[in-house]
NULUMVO-903813 format. One record per atom (N, C-alpha, C): residue number from 0; atom name; x, y, z. Coordinates in steps of 0.001 Angstrom, whole numbers, padded with zeros to 6 digits. Example, Ala and Ser with C-alpha at 12.3 -4.5 7.8 and 13.67 -1.06 7.14 Angstrom:
BEGIN
<site><pos>0</pos><site>N</site><X>013190</X><Y>-005690</Y><Z>007800</Z></site>
<site><pos>0</pos><site>CA</site><X>012300</X><Y>-004500</Y><Z>007800</Z></site>
<site><pos>0</pos><site>C</site><X>013200</X><Y>-003300</Y><Z>007800</Z></site>
<site><pos>1</pos><site>N</site><X>012850</X><Y>-002250</Y><Z>007080</Z></site>
<site><pos>1</pos><site>CA</site><X>013670</X><Y>-001060</Y><Z>007140</Z></site>
<site><pos>1</pos><site>C</site><X>012900</X><Y>000030</Y><Z>007870</Z></site>
***
This chain:
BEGIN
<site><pos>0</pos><site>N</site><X>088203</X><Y>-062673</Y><Z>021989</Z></site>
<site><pos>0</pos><site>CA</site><X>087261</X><Y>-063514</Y><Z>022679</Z></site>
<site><pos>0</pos><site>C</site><X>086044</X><Y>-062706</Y><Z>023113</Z></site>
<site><pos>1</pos><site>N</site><X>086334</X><Y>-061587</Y><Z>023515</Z></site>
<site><pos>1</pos><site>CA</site><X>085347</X><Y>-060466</Y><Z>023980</Z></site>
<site><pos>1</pos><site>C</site><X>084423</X><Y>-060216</Y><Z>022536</Z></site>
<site><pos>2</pos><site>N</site><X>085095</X><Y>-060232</Y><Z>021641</Z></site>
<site><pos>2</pos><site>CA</site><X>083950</X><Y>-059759</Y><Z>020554</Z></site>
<site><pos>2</pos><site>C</site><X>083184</X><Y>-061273</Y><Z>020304</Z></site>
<site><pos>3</pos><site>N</site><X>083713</X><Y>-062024</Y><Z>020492</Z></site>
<site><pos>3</pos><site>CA</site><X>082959</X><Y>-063861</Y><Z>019903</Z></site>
<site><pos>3</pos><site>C</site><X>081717</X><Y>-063527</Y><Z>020968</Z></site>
<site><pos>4</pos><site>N</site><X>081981</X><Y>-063153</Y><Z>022365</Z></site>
<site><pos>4</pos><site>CA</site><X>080858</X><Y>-063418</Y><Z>023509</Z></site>
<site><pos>4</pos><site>C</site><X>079966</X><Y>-062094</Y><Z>022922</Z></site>
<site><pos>5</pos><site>N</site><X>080651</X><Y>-061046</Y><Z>022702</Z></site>
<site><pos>5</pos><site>CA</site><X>079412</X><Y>-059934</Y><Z>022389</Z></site>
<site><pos>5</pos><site>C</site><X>078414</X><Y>-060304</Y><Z>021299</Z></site>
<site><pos>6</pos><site>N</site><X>079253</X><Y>-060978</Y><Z>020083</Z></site>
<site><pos>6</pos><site>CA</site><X>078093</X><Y>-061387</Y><Z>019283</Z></site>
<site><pos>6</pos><site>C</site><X>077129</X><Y>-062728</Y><Z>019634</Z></site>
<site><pos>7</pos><site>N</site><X>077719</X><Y>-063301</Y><Z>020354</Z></site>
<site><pos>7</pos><site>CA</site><X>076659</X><Y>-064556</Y><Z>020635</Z></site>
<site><pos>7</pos><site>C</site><X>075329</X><Y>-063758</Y><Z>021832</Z></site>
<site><pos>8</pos><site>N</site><X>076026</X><Y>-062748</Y><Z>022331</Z></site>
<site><pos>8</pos><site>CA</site><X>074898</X><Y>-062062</Y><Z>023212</Z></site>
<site><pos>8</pos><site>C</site><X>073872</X><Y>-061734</Y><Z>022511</Z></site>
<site><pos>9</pos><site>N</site><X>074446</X><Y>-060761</Y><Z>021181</Z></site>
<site><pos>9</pos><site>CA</site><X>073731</X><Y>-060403</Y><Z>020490</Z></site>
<site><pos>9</pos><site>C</site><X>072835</X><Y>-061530</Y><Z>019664</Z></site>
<site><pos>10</pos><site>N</site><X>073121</X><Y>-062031</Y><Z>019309</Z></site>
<site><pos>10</pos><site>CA</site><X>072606</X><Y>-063068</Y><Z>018465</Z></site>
<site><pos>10</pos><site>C</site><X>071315</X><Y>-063596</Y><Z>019435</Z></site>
<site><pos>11</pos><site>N</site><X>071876</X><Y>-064270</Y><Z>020527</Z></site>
<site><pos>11</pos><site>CA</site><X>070304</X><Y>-064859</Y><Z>021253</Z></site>
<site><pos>11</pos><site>C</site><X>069739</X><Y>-064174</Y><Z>021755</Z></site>
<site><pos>12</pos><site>N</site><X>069831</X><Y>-062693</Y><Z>022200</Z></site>
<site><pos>12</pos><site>CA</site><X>068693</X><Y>-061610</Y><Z>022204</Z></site>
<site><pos>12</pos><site>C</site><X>068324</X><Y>-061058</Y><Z>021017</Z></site>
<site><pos>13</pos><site>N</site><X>068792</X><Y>-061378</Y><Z>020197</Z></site>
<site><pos>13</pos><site>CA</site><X>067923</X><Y>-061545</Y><Z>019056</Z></site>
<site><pos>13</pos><site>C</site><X>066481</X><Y>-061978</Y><Z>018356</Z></site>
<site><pos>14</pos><site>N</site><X>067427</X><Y>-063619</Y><Z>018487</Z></site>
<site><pos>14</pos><site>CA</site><X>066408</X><Y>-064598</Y><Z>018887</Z></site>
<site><pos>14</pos><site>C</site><X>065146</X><Y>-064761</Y><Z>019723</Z></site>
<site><pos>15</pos><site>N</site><X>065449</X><Y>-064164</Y><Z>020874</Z></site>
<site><pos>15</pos><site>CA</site><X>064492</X><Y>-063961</Y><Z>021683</Z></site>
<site><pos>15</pos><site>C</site><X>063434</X><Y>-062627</Y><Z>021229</Z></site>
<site><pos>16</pos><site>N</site><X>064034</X><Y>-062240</Y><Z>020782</Z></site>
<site><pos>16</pos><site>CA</site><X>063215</X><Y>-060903</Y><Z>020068</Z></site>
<site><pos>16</pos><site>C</site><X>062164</X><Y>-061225</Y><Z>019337</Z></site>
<site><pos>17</pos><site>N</site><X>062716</X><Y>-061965</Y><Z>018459</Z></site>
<site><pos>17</pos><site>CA</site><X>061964</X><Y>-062601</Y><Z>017140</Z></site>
<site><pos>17</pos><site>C</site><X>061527</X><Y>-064457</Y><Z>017523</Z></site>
<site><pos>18</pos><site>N</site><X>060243</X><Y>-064163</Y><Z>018517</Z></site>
<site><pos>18</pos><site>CA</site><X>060033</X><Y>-065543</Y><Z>018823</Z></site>
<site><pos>18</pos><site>C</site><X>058903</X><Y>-065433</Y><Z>017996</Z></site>
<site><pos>19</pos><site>N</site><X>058991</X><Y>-066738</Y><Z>016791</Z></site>
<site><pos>19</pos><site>CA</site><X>057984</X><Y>-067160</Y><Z>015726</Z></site>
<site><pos>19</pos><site>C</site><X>056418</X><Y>-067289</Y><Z>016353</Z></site>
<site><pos>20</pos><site>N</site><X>056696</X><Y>-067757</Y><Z>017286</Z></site>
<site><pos>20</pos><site>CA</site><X>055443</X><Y>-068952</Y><Z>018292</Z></site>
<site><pos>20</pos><site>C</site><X>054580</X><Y>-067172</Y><Z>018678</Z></site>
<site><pos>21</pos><site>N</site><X>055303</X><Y>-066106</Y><Z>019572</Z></site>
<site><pos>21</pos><site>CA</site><X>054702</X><Y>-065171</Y><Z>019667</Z></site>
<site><pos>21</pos><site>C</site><X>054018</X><Y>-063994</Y><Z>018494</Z></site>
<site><pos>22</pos><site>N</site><X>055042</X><Y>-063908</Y><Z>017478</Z></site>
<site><pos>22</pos><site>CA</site><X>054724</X><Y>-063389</Y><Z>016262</Z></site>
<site><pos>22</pos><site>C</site><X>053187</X><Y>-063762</Y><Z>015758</Z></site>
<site><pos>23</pos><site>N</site><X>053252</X><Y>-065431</Y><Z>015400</Z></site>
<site><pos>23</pos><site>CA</site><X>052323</X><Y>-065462</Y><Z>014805</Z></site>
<site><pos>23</pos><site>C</site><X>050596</X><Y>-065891</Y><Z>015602</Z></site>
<site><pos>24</pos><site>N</site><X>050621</X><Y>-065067</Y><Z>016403</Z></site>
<site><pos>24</pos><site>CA</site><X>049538</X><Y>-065258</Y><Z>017584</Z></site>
<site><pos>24</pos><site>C</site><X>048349</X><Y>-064105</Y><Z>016782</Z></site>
<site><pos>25</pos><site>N</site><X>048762</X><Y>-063245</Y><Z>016310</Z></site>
<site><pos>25</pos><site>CA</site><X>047821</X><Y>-062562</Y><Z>015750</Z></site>
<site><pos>25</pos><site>C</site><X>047436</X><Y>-062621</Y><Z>013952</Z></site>
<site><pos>26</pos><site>N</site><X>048341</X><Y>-063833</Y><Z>013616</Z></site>
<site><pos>26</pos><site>CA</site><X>047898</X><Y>-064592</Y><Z>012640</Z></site>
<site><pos>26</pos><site>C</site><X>047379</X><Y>-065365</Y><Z>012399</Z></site>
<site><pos>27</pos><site>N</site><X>047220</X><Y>-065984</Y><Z>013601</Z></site>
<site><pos>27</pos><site>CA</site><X>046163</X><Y>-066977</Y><Z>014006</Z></site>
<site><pos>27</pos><site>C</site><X>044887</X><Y>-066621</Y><Z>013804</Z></site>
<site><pos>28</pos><site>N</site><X>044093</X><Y>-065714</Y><Z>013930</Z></site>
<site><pos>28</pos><site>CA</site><X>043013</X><Y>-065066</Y><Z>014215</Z></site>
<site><pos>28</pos><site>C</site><X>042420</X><Y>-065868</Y><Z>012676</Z></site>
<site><pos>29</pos><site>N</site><X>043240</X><Y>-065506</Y><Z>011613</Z></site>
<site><pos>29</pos><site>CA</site><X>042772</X><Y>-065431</Y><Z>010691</Z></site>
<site><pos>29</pos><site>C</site><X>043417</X><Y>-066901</Y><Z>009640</Z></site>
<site><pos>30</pos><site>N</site><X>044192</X><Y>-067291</Y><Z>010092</Z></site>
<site><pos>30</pos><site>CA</site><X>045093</X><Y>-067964</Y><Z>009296</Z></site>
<site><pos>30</pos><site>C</site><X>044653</X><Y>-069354</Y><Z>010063</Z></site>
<site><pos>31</pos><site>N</site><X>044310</X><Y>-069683</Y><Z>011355</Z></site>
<site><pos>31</pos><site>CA</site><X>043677</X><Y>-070613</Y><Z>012528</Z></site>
<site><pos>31</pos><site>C</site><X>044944</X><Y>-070868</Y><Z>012710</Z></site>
<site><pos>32</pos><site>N</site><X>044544</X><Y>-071742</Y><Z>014184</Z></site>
<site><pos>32</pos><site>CA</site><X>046514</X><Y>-071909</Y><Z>015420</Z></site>
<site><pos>32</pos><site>C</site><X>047146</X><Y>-072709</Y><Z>014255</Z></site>
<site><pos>33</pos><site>N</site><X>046924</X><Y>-073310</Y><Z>013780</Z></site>
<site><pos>33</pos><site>CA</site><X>047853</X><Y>-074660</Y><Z>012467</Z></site>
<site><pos>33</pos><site>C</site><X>048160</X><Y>-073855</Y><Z>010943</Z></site>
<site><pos>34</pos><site>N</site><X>047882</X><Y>-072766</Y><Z>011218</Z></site>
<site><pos>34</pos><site>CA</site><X>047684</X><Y>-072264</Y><Z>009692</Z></site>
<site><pos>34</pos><site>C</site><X>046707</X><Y>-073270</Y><Z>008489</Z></site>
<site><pos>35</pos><site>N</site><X>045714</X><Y>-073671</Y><Z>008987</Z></site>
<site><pos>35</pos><site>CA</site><X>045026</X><Y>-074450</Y><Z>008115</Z></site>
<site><pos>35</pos><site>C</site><X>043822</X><Y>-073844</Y><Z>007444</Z></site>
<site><pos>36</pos><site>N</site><X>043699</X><Y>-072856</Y><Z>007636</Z></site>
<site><pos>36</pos><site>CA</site><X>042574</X><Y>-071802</Y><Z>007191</Z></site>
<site><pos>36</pos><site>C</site><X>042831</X><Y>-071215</Y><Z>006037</Z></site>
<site><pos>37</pos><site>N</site><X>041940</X><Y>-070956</Y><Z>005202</Z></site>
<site><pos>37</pos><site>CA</site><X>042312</X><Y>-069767</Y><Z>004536</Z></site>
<site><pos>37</pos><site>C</site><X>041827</X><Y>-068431</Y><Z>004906</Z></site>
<site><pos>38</pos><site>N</site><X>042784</X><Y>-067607</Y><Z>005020</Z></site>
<site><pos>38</pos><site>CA</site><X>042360</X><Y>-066401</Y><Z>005534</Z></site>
<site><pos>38</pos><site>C</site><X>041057</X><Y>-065551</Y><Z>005011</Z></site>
<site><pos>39</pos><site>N</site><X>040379</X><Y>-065330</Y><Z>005575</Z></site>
<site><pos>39</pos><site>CA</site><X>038971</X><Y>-064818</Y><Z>005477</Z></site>
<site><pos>39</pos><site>C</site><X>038160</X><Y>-065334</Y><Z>003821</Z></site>
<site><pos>40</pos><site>N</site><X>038541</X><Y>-066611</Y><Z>004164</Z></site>
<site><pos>40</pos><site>CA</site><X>037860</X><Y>-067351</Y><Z>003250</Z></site>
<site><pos>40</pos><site>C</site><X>038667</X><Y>-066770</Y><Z>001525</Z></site>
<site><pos>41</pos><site>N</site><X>039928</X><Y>-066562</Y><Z>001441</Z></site>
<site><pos>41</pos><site>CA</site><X>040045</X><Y>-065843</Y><Z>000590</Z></site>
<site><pos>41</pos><site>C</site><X>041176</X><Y>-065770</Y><Z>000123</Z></site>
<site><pos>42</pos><site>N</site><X>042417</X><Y>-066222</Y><Z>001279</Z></site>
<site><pos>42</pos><site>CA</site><X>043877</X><Y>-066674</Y><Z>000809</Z></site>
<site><pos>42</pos><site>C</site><X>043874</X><Y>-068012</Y><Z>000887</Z></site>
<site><pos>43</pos><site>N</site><X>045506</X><Y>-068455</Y><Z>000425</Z></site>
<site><pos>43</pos><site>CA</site><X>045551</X><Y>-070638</Y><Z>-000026</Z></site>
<site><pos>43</pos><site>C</site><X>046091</X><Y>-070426</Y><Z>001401</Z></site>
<site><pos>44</pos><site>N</site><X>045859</X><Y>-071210</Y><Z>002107</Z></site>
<site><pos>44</pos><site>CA</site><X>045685</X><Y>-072104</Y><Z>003123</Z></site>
<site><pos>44</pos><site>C</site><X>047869</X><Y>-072428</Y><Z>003111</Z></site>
<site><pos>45</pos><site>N</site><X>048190</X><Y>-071722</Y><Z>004051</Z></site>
<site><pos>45</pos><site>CA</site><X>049510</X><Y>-071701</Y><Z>004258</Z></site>
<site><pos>45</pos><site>C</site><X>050532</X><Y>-072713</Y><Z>004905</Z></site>
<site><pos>46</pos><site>N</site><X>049830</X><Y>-073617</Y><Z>005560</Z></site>
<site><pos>46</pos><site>CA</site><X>050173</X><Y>-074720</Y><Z>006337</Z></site>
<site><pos>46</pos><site>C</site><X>050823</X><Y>-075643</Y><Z>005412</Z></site>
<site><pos>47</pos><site>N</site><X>052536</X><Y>-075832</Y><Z>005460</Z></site>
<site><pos>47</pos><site>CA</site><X>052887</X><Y>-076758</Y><Z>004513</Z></site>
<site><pos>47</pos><site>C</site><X>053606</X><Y>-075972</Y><Z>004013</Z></site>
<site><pos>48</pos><site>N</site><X>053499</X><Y>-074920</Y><Z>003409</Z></site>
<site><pos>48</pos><site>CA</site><X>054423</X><Y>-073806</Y><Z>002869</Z></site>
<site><pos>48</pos><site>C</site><X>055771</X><Y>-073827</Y><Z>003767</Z></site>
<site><pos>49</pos><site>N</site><X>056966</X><Y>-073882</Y><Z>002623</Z></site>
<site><pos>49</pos><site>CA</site><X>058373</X><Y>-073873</Y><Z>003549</Z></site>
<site><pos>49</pos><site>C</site><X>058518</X><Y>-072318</Y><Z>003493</Z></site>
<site><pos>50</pos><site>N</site><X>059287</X><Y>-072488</Y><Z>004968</Z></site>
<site><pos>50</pos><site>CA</site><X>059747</X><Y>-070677</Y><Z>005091</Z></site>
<site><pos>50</pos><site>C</site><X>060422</X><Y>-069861</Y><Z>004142</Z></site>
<site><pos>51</pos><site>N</site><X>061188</X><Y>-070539</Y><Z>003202</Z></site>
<site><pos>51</pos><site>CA</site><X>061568</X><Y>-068959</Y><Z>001780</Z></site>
<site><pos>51</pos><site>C</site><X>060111</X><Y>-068687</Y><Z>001682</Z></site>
<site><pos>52</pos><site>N</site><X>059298</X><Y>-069682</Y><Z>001303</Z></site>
<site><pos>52</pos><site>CA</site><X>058189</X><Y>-069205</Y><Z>000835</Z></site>
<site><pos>52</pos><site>C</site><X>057345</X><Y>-068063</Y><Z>001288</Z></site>
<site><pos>53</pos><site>N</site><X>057445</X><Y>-068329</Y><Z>002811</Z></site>
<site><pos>53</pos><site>CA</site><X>056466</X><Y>-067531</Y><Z>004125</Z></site>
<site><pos>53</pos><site>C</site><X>057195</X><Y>-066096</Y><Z>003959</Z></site>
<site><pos>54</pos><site>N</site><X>058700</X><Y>-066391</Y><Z>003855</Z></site>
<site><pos>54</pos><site>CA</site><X>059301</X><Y>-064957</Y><Z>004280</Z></site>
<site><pos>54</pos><site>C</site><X>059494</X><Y>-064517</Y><Z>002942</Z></site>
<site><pos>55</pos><site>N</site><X>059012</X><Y>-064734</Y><Z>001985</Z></site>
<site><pos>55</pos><site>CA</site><X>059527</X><Y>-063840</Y><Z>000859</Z></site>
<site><pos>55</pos><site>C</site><X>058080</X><Y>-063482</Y><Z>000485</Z></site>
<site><pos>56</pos><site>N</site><X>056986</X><Y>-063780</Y><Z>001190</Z></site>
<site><pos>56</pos><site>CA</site><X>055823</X><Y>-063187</Y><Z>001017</Z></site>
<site><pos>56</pos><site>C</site><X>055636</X><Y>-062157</Y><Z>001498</Z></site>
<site><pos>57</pos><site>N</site><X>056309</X><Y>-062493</Y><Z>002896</Z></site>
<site><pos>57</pos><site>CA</site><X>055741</X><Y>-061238</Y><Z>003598</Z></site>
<site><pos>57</pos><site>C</site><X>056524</X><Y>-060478</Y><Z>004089</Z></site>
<site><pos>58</pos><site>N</site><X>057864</X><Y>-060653</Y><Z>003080</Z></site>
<site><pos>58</pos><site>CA</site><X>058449</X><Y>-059213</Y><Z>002933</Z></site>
<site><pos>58</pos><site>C</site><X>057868</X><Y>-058516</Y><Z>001327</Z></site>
<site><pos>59</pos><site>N</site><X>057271</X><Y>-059284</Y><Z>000641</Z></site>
<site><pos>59</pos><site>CA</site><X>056720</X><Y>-058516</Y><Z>-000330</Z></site>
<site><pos>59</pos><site>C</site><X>055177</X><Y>-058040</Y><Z>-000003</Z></site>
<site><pos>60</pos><site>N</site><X>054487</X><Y>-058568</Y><Z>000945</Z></site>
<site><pos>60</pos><site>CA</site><X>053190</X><Y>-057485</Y><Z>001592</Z></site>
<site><pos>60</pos><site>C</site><X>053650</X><Y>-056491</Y><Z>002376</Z></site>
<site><pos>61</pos><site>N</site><X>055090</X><Y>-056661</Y><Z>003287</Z></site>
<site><pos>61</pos><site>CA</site><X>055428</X><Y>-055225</Y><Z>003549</Z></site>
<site><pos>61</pos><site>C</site><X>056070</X><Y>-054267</Y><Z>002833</Z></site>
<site><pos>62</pos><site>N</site><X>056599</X><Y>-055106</Y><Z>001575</Z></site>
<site><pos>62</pos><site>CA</site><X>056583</X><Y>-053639</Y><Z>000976</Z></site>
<site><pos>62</pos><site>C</site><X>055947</X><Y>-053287</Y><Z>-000205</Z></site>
<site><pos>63</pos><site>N</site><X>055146</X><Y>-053978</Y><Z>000226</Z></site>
<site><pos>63</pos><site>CA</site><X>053594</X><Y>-053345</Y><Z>-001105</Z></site>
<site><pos>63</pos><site>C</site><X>053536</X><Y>-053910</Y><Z>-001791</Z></site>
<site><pos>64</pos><site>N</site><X>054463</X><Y>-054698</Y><Z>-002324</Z></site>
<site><pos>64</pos><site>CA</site><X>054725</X><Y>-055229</Y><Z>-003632</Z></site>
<site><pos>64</pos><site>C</site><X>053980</X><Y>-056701</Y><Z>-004350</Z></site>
<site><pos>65</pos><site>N</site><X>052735</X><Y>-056964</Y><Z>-003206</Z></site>
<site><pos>65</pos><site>CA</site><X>052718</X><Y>-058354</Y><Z>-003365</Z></site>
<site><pos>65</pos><site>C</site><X>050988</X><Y>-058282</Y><Z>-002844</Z></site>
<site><pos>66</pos><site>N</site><X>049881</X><Y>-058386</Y><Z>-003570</Z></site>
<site><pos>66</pos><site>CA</site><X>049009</X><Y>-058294</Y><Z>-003062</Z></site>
<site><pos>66</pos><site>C</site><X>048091</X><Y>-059248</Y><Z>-003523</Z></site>
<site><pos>67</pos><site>N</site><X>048021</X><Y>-060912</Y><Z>-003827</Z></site>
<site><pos>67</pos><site>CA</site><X>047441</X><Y>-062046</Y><Z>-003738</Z></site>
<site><pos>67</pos><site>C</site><X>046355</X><Y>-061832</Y><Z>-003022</Z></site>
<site><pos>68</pos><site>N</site><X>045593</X><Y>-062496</Y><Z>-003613</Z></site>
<site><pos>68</pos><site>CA</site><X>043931</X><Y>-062408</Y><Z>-003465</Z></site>
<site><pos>68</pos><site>C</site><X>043171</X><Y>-061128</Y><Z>-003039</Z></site>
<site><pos>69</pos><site>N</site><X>043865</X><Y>-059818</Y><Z>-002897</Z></site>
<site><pos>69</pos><site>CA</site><X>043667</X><Y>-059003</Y><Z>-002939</Z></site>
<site><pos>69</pos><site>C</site><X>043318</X><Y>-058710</Y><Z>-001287</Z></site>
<site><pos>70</pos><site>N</site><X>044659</X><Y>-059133</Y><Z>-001180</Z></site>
<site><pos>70</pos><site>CA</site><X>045195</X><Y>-059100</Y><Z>000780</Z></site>
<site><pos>70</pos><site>C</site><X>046223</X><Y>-058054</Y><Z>000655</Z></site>
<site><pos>71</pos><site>N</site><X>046783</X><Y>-057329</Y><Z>-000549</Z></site>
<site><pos>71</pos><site>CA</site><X>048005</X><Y>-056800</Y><Z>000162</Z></site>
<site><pos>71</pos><site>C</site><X>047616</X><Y>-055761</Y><Z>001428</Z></site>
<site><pos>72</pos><site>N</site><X>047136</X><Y>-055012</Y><Z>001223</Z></site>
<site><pos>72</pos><site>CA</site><X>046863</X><Y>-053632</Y><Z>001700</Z></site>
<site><pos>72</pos><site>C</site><X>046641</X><Y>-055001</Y><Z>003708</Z></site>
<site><pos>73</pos><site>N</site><X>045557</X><Y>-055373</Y><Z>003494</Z></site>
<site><pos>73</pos><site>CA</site><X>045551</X><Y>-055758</Y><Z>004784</Z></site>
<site><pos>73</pos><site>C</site><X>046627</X><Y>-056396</Y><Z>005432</Z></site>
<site><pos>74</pos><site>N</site><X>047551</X><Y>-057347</Y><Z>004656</Z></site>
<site><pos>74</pos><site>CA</site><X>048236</X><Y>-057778</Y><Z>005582</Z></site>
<site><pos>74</pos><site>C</site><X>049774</X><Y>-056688</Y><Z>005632</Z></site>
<site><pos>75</pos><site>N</site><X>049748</X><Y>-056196</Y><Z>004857</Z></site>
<site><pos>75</pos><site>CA</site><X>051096</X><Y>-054796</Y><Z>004897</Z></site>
<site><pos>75</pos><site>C</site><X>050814</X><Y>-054145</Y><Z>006282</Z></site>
<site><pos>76</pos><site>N</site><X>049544</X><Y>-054473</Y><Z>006477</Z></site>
<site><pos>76</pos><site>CA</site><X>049397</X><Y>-053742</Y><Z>008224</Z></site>
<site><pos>76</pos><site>C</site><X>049902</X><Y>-054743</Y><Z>008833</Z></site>
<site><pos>77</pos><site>N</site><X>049665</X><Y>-055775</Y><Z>008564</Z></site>
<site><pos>77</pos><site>CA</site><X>049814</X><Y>-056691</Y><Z>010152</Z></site>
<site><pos>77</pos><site>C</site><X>051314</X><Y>-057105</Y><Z>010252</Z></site>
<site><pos>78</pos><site>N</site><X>051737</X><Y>-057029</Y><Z>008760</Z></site>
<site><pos>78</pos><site>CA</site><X>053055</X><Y>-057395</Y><Z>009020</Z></site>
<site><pos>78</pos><site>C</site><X>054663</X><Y>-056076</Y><Z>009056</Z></site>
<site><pos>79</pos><site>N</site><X>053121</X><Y>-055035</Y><Z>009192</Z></site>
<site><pos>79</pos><site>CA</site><X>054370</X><Y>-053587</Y><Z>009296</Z></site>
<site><pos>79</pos><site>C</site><X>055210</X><Y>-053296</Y><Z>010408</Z></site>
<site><pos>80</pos><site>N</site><X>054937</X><Y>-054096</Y><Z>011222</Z></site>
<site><pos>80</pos><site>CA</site><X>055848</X><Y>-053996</Y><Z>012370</Z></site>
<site><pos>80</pos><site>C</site><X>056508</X><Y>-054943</Y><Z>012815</Z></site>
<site><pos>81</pos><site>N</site><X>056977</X><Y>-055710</Y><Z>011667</Z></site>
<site><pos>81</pos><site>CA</site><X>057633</X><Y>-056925</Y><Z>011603</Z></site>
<site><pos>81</pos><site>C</site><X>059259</X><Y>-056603</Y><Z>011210</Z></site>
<site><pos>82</pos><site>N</site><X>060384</X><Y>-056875</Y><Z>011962</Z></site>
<site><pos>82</pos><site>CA</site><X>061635</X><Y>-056548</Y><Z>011036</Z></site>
<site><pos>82</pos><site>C</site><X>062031</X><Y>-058289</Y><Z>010450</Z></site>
<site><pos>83</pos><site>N</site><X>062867</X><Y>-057786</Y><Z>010003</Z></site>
<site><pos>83</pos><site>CA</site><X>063899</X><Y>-058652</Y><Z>009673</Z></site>
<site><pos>83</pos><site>C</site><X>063726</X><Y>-060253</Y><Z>009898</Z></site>
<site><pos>84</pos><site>N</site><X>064206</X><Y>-059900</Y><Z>011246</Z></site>
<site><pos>84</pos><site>CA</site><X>064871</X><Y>-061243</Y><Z>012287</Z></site>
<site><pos>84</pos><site>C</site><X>062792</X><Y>-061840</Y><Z>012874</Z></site>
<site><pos>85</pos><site>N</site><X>061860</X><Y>-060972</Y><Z>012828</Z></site>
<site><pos>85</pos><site>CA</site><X>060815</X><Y>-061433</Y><Z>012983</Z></site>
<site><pos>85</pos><site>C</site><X>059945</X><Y>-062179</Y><Z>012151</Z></site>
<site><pos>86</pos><site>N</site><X>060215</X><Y>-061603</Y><Z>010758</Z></site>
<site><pos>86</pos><site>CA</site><X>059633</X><Y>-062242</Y><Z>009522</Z></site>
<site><pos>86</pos><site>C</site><X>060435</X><Y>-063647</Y><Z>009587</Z></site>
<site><pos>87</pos><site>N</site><X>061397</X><Y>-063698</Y><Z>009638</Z></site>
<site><pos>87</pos><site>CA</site><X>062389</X><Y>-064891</Y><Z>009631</Z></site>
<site><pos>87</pos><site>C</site><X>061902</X><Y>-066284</Y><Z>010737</Z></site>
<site><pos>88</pos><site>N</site><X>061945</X><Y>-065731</Y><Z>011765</Z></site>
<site><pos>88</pos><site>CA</site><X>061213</X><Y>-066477</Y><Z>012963</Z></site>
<site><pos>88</pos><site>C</site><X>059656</X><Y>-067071</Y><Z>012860</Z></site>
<site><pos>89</pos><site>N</site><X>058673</X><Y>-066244</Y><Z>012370</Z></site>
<site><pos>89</pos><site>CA</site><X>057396</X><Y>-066765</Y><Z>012233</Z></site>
<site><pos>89</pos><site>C</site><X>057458</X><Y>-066852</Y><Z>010890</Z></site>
<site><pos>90</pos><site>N</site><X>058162</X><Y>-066935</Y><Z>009903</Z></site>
<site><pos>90</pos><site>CA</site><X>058066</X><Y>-067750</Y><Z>008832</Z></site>
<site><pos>90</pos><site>C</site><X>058520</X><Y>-069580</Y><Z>009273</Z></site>
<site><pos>91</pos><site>N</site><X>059846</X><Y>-069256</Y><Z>010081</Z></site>
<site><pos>91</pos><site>CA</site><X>060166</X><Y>-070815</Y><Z>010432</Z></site>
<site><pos>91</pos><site>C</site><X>059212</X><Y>-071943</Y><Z>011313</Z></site>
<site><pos>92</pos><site>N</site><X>058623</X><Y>-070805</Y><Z>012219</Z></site>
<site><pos>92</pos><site>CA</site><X>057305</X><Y>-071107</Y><Z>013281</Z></site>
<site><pos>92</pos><site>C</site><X>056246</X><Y>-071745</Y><Z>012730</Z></site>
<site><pos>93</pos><site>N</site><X>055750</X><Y>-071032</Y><Z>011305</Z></site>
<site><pos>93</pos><site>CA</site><X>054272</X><Y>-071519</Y><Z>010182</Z></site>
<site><pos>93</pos><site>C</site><X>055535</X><Y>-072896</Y><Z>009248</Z></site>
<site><pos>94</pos><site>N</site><X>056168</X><Y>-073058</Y><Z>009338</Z></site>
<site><pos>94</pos><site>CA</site><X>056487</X><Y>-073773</Y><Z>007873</Z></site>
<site><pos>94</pos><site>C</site><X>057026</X><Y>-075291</Y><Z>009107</Z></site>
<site><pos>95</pos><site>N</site><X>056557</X><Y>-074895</Y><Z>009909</Z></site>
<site><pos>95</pos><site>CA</site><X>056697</X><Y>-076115</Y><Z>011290</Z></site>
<site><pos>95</pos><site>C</site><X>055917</X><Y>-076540</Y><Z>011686</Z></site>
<site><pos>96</pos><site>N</site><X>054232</X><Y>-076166</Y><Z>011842</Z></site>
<site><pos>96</pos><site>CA</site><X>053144</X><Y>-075999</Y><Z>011751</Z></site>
<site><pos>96</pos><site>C</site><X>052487</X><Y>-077190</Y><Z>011029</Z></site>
<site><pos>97</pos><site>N</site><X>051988</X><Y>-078464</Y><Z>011907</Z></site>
<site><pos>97</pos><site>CA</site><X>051423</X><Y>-079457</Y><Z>011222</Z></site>
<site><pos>97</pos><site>C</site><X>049902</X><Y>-079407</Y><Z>011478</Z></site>
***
């Protein structure tokens, strides 16, 4: 029973770790609060995109591997300090995003 409660601890400080809504505050800048922008006039307009989509992007701009419209290099920064459980969260956050 002790290990069921340790992982549910774990699990919603997790969660809380990886809040989508905070993540993508500095994606906003560029992406606008709805994701309805295209980023500096220059990426597709992300709003509508379901989250495999969001998170398998931008685990391929963090790891280099993925550089569309010729954003990788910039967004490999923004999303380099992103793990796991964060990419996951503000992918679900944008693909919620009306």
């Amino acid at each position: 029973m002790k290990k069921i409660a340790l992982a549910l601890l774990v699990a919603s400080v997790s969660l809380m770790a990886a809040d989508g809504a905070a993540a993508y505050k500095k994606c906003a800048a560029c992406h606008g609060a709805n994701a309805e922008k295209k980023a500096l006039n220059k990426s597709a307009v992300i709003q509508g995109w379901d989250a495999a989509k969001i998170e398998k992007s931008l685990h391929g701009y963090k790891a280099g591997t993925l550089n569309t419209y010729g954003m990788g290099a910039l967004m490999k920064g923004q999303v380099a300090s992103y793990d796991d459980a964060t990419i996951a969260a503000v992918s679900a956050y944008i693909a919620g995003l009306k």
